[in-house]
TIDREN-994882 format. One record per residue: residue in three letters; z, x, y negated of N, C-alpha, C in turn. Coordinates in steps of 0.001 Angstrom, whole numbers, plus 500000, padded with zeros to 6 digits. Layout:
BEGIN
AlaZXYZXYZXY
...
// end
This chain:
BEGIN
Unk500000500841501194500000500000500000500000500875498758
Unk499281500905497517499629501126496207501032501774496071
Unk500691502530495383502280503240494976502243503173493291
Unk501103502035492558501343501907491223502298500812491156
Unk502804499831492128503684498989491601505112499175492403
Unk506117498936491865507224499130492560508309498356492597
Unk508348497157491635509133496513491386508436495390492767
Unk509989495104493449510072493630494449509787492101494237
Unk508489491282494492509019489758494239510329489599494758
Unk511132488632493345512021487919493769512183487187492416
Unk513718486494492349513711485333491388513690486532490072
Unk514387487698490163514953488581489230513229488778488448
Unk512003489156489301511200489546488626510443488799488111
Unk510424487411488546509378486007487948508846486325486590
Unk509893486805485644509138486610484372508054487565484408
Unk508471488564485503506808489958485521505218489076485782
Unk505514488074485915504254487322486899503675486727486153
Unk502165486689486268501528485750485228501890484260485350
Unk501559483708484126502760482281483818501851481371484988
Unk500903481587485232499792480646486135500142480697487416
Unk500805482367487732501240482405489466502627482046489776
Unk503283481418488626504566481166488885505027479857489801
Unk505734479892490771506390478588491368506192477292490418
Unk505707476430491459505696474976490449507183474478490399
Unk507817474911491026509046474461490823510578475382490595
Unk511682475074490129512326476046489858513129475851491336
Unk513168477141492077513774477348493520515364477349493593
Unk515969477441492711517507477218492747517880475559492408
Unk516767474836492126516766473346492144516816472747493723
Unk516567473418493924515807472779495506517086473004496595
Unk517393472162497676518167472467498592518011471840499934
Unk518197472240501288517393471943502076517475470809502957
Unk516173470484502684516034468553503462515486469322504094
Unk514449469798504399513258469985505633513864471578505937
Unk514188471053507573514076472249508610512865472468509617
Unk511954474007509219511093474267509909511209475417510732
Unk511508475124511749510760476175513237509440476757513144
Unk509276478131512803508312478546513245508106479303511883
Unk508444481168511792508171481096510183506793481943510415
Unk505841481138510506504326482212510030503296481939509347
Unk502531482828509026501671482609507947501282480930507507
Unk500996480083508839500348479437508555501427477905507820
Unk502437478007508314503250476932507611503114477382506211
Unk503415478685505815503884479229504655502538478845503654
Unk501461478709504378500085478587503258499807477083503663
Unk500570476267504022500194475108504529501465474010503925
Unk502343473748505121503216472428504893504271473516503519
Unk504511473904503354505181474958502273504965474368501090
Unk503541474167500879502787474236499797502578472674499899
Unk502371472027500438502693470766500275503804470436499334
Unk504706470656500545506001470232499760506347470745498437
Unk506378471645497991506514472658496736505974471707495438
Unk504634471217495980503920470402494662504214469039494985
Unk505127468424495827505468467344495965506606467117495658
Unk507651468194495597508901468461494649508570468673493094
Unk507646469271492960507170469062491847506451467818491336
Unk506193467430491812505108466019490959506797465057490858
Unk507374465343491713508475463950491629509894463956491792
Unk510038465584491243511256465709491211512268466046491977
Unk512041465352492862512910465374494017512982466710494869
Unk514421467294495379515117468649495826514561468787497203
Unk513080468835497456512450468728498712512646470082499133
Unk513791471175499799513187472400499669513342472555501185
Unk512783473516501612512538474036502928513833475026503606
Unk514414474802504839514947475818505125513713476443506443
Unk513611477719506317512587478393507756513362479065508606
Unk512816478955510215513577479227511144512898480485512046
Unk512994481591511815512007482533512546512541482492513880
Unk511822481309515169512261482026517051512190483332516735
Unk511748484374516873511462485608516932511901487099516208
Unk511381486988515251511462487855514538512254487848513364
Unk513481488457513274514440488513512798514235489082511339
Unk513450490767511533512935490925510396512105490585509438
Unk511379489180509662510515488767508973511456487634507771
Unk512272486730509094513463486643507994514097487374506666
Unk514353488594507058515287488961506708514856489694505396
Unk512920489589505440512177490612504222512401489095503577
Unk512163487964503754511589486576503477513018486926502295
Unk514188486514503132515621486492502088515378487844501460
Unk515084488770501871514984489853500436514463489431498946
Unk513123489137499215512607488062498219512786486831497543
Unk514596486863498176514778485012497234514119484278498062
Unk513348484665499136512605483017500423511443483121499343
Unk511006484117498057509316483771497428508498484478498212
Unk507016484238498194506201484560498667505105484377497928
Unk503619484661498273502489484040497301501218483592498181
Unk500737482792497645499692482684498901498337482357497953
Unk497496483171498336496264483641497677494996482852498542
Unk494336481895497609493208481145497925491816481945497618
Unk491291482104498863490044483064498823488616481966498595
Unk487933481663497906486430480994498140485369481897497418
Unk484182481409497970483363481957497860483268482157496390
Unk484212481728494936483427482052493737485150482781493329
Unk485573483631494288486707484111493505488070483788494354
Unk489180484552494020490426484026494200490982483630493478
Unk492935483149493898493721482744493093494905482920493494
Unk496097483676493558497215483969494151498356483402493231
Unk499363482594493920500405481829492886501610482144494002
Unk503077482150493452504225482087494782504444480834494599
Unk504838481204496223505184479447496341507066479239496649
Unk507856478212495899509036478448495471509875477445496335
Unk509031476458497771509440475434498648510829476105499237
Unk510703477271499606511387477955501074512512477996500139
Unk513571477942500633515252478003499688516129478685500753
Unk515951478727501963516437479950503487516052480075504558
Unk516154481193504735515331481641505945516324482215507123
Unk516066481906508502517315482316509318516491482573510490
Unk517178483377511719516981484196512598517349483067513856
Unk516452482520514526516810481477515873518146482385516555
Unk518026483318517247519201483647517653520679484004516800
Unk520422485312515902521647485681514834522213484531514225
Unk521232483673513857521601482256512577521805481286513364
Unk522101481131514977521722479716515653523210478812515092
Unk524042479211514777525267478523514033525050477513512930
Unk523875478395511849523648477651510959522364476885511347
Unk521411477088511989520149475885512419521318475289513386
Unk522137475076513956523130473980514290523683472823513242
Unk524035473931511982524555473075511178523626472347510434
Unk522467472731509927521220472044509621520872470688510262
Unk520676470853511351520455469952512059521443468825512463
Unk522533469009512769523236467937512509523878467921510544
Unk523427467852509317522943467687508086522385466624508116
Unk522924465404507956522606464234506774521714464136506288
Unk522050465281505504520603465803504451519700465925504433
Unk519489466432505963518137467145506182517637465646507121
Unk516473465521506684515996464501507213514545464749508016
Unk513998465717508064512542465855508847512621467757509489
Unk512027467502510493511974468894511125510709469382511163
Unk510362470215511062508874470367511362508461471471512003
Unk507303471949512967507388473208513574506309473266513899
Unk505806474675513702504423475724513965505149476716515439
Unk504933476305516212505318477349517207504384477801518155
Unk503024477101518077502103477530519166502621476967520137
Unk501046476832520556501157475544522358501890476284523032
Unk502199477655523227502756478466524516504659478254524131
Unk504887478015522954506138477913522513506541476355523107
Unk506027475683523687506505474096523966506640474110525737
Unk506391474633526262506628475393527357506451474240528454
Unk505440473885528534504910472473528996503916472804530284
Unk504298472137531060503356472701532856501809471460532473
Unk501218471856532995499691471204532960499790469739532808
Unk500928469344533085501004467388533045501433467359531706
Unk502068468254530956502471467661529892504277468110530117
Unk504968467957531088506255467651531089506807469332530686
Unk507840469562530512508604470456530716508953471395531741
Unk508530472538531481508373473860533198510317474313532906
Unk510447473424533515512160473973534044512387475088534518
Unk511039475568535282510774476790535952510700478136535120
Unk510123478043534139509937478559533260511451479909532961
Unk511043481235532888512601482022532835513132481839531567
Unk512312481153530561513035481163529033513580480108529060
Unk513680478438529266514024477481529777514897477396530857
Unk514889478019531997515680477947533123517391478928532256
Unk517131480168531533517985480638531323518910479897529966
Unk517789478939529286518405478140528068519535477053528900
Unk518999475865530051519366475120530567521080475793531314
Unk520888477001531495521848477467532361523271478206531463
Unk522424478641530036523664479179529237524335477708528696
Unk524024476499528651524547475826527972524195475480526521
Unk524434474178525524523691474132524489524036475449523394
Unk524879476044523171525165477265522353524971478139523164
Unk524073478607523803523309479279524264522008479424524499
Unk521361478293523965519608477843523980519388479573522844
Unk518235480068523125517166480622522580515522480575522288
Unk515397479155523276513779478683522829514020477977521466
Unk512843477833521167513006476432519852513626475017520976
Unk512661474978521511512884473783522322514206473051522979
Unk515092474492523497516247473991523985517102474012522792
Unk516760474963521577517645475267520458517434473587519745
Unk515814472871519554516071471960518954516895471130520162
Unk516638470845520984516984469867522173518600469254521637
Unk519345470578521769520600471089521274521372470424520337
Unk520491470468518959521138470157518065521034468932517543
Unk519604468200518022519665466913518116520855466271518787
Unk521025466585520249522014466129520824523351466085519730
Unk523381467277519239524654467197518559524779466225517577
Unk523846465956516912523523465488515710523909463793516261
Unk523296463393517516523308462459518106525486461781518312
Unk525548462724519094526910462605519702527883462408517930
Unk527554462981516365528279463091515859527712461712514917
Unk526598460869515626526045459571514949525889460043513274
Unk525306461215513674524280461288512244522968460459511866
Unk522552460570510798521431459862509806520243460143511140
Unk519691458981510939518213459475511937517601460418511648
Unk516107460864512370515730462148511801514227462364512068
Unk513588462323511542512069462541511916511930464006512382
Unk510572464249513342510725465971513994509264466020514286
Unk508700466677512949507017466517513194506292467664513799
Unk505757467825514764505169468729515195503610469037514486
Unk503713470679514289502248470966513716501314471529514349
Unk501676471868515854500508472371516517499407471739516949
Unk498301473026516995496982472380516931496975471817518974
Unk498001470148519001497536470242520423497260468467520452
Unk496682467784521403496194466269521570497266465732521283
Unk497889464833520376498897463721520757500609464812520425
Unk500257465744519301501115466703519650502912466350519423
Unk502701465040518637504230464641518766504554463716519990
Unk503672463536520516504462463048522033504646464206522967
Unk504089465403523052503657466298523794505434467274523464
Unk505787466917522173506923467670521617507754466908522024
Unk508110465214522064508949464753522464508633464689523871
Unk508432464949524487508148464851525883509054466301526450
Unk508903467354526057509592468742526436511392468519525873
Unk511047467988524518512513467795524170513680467004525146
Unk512962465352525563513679465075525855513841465572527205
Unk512770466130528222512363466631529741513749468019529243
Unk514279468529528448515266469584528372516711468901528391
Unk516855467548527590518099466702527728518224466059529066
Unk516972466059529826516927465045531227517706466122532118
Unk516781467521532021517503468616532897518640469513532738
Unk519282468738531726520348469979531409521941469093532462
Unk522746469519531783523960469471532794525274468950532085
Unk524845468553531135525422467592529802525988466257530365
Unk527337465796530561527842464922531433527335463270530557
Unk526813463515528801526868462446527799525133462204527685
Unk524267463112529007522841463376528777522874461732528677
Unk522515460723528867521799459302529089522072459138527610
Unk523518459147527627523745458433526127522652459153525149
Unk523143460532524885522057460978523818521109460883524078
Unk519987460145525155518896459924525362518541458653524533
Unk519807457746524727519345456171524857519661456220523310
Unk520378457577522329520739457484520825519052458122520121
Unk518824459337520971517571459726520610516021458711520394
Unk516347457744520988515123456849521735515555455959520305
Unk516482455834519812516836454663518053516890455281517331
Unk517272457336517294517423457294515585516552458561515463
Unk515230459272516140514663460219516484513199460129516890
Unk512137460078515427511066460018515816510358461266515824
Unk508924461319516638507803462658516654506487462123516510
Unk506032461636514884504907461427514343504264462833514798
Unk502805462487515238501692463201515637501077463724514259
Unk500623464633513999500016464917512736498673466288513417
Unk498021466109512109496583467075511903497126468305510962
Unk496908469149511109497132469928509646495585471298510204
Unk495032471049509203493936472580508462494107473107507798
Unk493791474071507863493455475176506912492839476871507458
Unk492415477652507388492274478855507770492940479712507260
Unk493953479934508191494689481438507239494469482617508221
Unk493604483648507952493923484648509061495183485371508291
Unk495160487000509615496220487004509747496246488423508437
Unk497437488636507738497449489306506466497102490923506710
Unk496653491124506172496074493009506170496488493630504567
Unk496899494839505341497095495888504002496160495433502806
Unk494978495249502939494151495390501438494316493826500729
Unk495102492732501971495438491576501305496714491943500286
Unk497742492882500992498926493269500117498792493708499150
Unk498066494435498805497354495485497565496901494501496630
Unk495627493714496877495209492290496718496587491782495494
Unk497651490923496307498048490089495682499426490748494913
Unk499790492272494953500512493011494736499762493177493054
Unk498481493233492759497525493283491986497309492236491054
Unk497746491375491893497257489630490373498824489660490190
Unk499736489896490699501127489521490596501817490829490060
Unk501555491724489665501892493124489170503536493139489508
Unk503832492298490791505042493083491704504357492873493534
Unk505574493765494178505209493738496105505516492745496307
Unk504745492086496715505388490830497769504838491478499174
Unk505841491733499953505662492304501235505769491238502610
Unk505357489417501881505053488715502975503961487827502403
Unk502838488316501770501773487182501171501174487124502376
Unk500466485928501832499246485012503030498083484773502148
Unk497079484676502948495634484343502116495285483402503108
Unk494596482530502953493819480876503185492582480703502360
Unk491934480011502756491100479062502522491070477790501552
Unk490411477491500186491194476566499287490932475345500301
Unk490406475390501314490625473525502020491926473688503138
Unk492351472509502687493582472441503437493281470729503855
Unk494104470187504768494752469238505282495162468464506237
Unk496001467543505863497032467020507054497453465372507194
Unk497074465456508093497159463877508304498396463316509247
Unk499286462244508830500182462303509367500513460997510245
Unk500815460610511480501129459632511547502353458772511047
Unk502161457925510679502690456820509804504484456507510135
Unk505299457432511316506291456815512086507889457576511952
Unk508102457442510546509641458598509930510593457666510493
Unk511457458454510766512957457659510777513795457323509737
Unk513209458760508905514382458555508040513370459233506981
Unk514021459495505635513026459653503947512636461582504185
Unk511735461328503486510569462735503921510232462730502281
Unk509362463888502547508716464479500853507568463216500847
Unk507226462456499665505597461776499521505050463278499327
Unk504548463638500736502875464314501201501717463566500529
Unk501572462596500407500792461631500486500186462096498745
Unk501250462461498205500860462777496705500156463942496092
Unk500015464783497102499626466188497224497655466157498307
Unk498167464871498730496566464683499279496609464306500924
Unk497940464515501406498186464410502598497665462996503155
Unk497462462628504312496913460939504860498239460961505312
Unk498471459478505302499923459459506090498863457835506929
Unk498587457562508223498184456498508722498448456069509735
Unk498060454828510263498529453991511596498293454963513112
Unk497105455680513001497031456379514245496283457419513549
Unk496791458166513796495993460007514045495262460228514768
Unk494650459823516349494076460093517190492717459987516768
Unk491709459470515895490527459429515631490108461055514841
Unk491434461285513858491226462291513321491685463610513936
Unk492693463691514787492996464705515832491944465384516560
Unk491515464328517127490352464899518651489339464914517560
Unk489177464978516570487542465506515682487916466905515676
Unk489110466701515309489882468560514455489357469162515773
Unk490515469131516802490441469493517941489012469667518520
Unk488264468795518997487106469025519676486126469682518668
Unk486079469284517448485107470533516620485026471423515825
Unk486347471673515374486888472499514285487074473223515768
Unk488256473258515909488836474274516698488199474437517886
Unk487293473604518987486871474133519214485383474819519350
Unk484933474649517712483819475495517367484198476732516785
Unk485792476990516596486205478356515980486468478759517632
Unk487035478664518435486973479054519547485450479780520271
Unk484952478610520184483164479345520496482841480116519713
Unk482711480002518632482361481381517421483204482546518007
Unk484384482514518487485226483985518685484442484457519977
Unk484839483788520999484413484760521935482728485007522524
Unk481722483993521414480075484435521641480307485398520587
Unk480919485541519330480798486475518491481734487977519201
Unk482582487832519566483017489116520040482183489867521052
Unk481522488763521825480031489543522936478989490288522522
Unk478750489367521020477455490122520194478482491040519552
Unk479623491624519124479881492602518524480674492185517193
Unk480563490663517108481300490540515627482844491076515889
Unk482897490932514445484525490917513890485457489759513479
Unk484405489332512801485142487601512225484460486563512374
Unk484641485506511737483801484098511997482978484383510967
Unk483271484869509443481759484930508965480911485716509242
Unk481126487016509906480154488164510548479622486955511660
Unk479805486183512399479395485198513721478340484716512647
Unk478955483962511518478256482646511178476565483368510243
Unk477072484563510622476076485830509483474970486055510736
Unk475164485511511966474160485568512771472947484972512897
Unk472284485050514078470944483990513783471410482509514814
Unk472857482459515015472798481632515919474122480965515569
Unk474685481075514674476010480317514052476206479538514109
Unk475407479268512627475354478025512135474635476669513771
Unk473528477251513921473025476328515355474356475794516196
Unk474718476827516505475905476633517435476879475949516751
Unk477315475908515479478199474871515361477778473368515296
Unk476723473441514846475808472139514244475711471794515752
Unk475190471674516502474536471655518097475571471363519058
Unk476879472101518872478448471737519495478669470514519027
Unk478894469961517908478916468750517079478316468020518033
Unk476969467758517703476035466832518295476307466637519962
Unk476833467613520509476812467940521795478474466788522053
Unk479277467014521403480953466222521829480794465369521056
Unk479551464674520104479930463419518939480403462241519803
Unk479437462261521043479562460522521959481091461207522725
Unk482025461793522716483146461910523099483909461396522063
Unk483392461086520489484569460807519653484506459634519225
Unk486259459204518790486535457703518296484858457512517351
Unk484880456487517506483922455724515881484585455660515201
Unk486275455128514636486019454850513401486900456549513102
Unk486360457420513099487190458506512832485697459577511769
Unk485958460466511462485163461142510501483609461326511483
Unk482998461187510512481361461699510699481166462758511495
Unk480923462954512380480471464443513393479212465251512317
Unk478499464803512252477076465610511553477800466239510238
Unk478491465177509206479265465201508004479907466257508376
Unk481062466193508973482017466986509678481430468642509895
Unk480671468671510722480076469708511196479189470708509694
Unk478918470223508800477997470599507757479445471111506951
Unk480499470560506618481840471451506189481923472499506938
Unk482291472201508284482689473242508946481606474463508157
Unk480462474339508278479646475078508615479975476351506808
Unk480353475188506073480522475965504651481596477001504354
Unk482565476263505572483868476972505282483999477997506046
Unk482998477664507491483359479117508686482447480468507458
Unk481983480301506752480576481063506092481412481668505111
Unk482689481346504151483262481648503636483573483293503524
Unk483168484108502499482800485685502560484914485933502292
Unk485345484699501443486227485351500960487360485889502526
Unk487140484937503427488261484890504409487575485779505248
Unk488088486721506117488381487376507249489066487140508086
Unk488432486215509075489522485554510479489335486269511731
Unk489974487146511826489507487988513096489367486962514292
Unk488465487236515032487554486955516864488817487145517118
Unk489332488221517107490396488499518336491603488013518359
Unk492000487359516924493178486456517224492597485406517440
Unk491663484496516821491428483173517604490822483298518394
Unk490745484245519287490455484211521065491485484175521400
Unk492468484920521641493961484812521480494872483553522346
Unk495042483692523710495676482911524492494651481765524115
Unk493606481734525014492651481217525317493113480271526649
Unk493823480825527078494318479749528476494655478682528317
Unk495529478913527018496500477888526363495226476551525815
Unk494087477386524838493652476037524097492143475868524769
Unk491936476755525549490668476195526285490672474811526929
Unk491204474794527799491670473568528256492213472072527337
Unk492366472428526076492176471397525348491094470751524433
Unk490992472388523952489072471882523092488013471702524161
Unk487936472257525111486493472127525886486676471522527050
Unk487530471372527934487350471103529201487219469583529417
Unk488084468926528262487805467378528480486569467032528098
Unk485543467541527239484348467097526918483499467574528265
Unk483406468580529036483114469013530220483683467797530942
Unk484732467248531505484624466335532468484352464803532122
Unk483480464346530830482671463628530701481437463869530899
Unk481009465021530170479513465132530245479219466294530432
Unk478160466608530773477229468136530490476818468638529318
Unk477336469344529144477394470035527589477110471538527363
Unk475350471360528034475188473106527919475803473977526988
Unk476014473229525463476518474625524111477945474823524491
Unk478617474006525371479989473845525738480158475106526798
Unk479097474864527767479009475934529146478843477303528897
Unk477726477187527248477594478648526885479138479184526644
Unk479886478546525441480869478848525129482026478894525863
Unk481725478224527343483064478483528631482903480055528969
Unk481276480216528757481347481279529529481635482408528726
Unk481398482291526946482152483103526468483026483895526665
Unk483885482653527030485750482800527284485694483410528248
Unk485232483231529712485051483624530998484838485221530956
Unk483960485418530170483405487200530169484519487899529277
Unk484891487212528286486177487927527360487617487788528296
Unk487382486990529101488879487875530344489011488933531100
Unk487601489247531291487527490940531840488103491767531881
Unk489105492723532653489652493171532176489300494467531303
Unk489780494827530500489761495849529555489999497475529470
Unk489486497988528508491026499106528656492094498877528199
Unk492211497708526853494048497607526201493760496317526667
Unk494001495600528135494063493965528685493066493788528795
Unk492313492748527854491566491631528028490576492607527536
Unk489167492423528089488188492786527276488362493945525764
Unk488247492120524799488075492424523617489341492893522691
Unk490162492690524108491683492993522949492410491859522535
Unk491994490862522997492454489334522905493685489505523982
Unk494899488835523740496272488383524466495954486795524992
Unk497026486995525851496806485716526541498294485782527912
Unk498709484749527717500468484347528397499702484823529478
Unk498658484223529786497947484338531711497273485389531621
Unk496916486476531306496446487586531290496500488030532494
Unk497491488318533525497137488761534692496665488262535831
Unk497077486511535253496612486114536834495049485702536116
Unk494253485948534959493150485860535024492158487547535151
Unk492760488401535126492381489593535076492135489206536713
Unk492896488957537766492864488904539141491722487738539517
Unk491270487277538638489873486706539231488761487474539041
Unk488921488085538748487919489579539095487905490581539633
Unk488695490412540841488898491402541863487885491065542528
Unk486729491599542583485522491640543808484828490208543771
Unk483823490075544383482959488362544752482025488599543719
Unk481759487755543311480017486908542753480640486836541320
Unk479886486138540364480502485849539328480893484479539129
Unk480306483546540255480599482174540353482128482117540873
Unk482347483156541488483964483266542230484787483628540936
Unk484488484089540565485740484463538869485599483320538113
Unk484656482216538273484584481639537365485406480697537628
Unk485327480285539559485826479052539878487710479595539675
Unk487821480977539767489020481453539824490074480997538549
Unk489337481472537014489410481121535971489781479949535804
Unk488850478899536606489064477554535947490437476711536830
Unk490505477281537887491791477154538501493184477599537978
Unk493148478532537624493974479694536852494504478114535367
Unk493527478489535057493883477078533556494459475605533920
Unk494553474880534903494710473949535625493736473106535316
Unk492301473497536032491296472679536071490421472625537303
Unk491093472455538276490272472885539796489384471745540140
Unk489002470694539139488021469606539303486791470222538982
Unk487144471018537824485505471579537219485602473093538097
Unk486229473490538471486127474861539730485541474279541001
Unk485822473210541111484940472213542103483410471711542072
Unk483134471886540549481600471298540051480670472119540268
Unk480224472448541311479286473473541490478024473665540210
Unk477637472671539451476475472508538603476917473358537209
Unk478333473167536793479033473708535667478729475108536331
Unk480116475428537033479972476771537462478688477727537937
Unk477841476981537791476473478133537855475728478063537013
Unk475926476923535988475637476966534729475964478149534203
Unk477731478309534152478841478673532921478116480661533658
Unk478070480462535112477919481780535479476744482782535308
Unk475838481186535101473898482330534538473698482781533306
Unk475161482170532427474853483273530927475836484626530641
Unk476592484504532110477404486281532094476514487159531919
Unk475131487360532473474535488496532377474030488700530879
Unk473764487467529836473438488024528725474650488349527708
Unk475330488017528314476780487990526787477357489132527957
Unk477369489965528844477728491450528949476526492507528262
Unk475167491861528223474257492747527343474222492511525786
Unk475630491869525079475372491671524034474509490261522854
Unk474455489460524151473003488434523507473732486886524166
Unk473169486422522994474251484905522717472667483873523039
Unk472348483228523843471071482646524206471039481184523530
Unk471134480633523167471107478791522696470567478511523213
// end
């Protein structure tokens, strides 16, 4: 980083900041209603920023407390900074970097689990919200809860002050919250997964079913009246932050902020309609709040995400780096436009335009300002393959779909650092082991077993489809 600036964001240096990048709101106003699980980039350039200008438009002390599962030190730079940060909007005619002043504390899932106890059973706090990634919900192929699981089996077994997932940690404190007949509580999940607040209440309560809690029914039958999990959408592109982003916003802000994020100026989030209890008006900031999400979900899902999915791993075959180096190809743009057309008769009618739809996408994947590396959104591919592509596969035949299975298929290879391309993945070994010896139709059917899909490992027509474009995407060449 620069060694011309030296002074730290925090509240002390605000007045250093241009008057334009300053917090819309004053952060010692604010105190915390919303507890969020999950502190990374993408809440922070996303539901953050919601709320921030929704405390602002109306006053109201909407502020955020953040909960890092993991990483302790990311916390702990976050509270260095007063909980400021800045998050810098890249488009094609320029940037714009402002801090954002939502976050009011930041705490460590394990060191802090005392105080996300006390949060959570808080009155006050009335909505939960969480970015944890599909692999963080710890859910076996049906949906339910892997008891089996060693992070889960060891949560269930230390007892509730002893949970270390989110899952058993939230499980936990609901219960508590329950048993001490606190205020109801809304608990919105933000991952990019189908139906993702049932998918969240489904693990939550599958952790109260299996634990060893003599009052489990009751707090079931209290959870089931004062404890909802509205499904929601949320967009935006944030890759992941690089030195020359720090320099970057170290530069419009003439102090370090040593946790900025950069995004994409399109954002949004659609929420289903079902609080328990009073939340920030989202709704004022641009948010949908409506009767069902599912029309607008499975669009996100089946063509956003997974046309950023296909862009990563046909672009990592030809050699790219990011989605706009992909979309800089001769076969990008086709491929997203053509994926569209290819899953439209899979989607609701009354939900957004596929063609419409697809012609955004196409503006925003093109975007020079953002750099979204291939290799993180390839990135535990086990996890979201099986949600963007495989259900449109067991409706129909979807050659741009088969190209892009087989993407995925050739980027499990093993590597010299893992996978191929350098992409992670929870299943990494037991998919590296479908390439021990055989045909390439045998890794494929291996693969698709491996993901829990042994119907389409069964489809002989897919699998020699998905298997006759390995030979060009190991020579580099993406075929349409």
């Amino acid at each position: 980083m620069s060694t011309l600036v030296h002074a730290g964001l925090g509240r002390d240096t605000l007045a250093r900041i241009p008057a334009d990048a300053r917090p819309l709101v004053e952060p010692g106003a604010l105190r915390p209603r919303v507890l969020h699980l999950g502190l990374g980039a993408f809440h922070r350039a996303h539901q953050a920023v919601y709320t921030e200008r929704v405390a602002a438009a109306t006053g109201e002390p909407w502020g955020i407390a953040v909960v890092a599962p993991r990483s302790a030190a990311t916390a702990a730079a976050l509270r260095a900074q007063d909980c400021l940060y800045s998050v810098t909007e890249r488009g094609a005619d320029g940037s714009r970097t402002s801090v954002v002043g939502s976050v009011v504390e930041a705490l460590a899932l394990g060191p802090d689990a005392a105080r996300v106890d006390t949060l959570l059973t808080d009155p006050d706090v009335s909505v939960v919200t969480l970015t944890i990634t599909e692999k963080g919900h710890h859910r076996r192929s049906d949906g339910t809860l892997d008891t089996a699981d060693p992070a889960i089996a060891a949560d269930l077994a230390a007892g509730p002050d002893g949970a270390r997932t989110v899952v058993g940690r939230l499980a936990a404190g609901l219960a508590a919250r329950m048993r001490a007949g606190a205020a109801p509580i809304s608990v919105v999940c933000c991952d990019n997964m189908s139906a993702n607040g049932t998918a969240l209440a489904a693990v939550v309560r599958g952790f109260v079913e299996a634990s060893t809690w003599a009052d489990r029914d009751a707090v079931l039958d209290r959870m089931a009246a004062a404890v909802t999990f509205p499904s929601t959408i949320v967009d935006r592109i944030v890759p992941a932050t690089t030195d020359a982003d720090r320099d970057a916003a170290a530069a419009a802000l003439g102090v370090v902020d040593a946790l900025p994020v950069v995004g994409e100026p399109y954002r949004q989030w659609v929420l289903e309609d079902r609080f328990a209890a009073p939340r920030p008006a989202w709704e004022r900031d641009g948010a949908l709040v409506v009767p069902d999400v599912a029309p607008y979900q499975l669009t996100k899902l089946r063509l956003l995400n997974g046309a950023h999915s296909a862009l990563a791993y046909l672009g990592l075959a030809a050699g790219a780096t990011a989605i706009a180096d992909a979309m800089a190809t001769g076969w990008g743009e086709t491929l997203v436009r053509s994926l569209a057309a290819e899953v439209a008769p899979t989607l609701p009618v009354d939900g957004p335009d596929p063609a419409a739809y697809a012609g955004d996408l196409v503006e925003r994947f093109r975007n020079p300002g953002i750099r979204h590396l291939l290799r993180q959104i390839g990135s535990d591919g086990s996890l979201k393959v099986p949600e963007r592509w495989l259900p449109v596969l067991r409706e129909r035949r979807a050659p741009v779909l088969e190209l892009a299975l087989a993407g995925w298929v050739h980027a499990t290879r093993p590597g010299p650092d893992g996978q191929l391309f350098g992409t992670t993945d929870p299943a990494a070994g037991a998919l590296a082991a479908c390439w021990r010896g055989g045909p390439d139709t045998a890794a494929v059917r291996g693969l698709l077993d491996t993901i829990g899909a042994p119907d389409l490992a069964a489809t002989d027509g897919l699998v020699t489809a998905v298997a006759a474009h390995l030979p060009a995407l190991a020579a580099g060449r993406v075929e349409l």
